[in-house]
C-alpha positions as CSV (number, residue, x, y, z in Angstrom):
1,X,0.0,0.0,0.0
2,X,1.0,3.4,-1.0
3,X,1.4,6.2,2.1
4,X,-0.4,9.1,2.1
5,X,1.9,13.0,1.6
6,X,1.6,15.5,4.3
7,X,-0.1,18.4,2.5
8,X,2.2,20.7,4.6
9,X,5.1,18.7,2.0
10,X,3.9,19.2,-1.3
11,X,3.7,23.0,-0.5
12,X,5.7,24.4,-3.4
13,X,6.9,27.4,-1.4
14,X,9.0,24.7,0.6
15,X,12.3,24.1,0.8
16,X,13.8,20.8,-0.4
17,X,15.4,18.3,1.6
18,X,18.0,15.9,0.6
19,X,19.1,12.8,2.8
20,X,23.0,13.1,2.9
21,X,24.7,9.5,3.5
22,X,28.1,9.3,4.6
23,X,30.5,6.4,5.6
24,X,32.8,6.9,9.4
25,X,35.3,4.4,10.2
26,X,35.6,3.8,13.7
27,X,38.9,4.5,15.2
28,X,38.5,1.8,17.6
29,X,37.3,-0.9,15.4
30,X,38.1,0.1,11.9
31,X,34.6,-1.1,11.0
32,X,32.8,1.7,9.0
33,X,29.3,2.7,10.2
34,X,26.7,4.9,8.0
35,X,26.0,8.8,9.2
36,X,22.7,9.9,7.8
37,X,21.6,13.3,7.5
38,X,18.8,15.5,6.3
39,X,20.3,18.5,4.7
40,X,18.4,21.2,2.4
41,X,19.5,21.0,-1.2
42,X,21.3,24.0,-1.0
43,X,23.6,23.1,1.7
44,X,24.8,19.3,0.2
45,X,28.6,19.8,-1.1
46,X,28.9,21.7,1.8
47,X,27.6,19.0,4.0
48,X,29.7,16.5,1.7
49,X,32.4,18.2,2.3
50,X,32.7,18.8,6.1
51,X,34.3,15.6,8.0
C-alpha cells in the first residue's frame, strides 16, 4: 500500500530536503558505520564536504 503526503510537504513554497549518507570508520574498530543526514538542497557539497 502506497502512504499518504503531508499536504504541509507538497507546499511548493518549501524548501527541499535531501538525505546526505556518509560512511565513518571507527577509530576503535576500523569497522565503518553509515551517518545519515537531512540537509536542504542548498547546503549538500557543503555537507559532503565537512568531515
Amino acid at each position: 500500500m502506497a502512504k499518504k503526503v503531508v499536504a504541509s510537504l507538497k507546499d511548493k513554497s518549501a524548501k527541499g530536503y535531501a538525505k546526505v549518507i556518509r560512511t565513518v570508520r571507527s577509530p576503535k574498530t576500523g569497522a565503518y558505520t553509515f551517518k545519515e543526514e537531512m540537509v536542504p538542497e542548498d547546503d549538500v557539497k557543503a555537507a559532503l564536504a565537512k568531515k
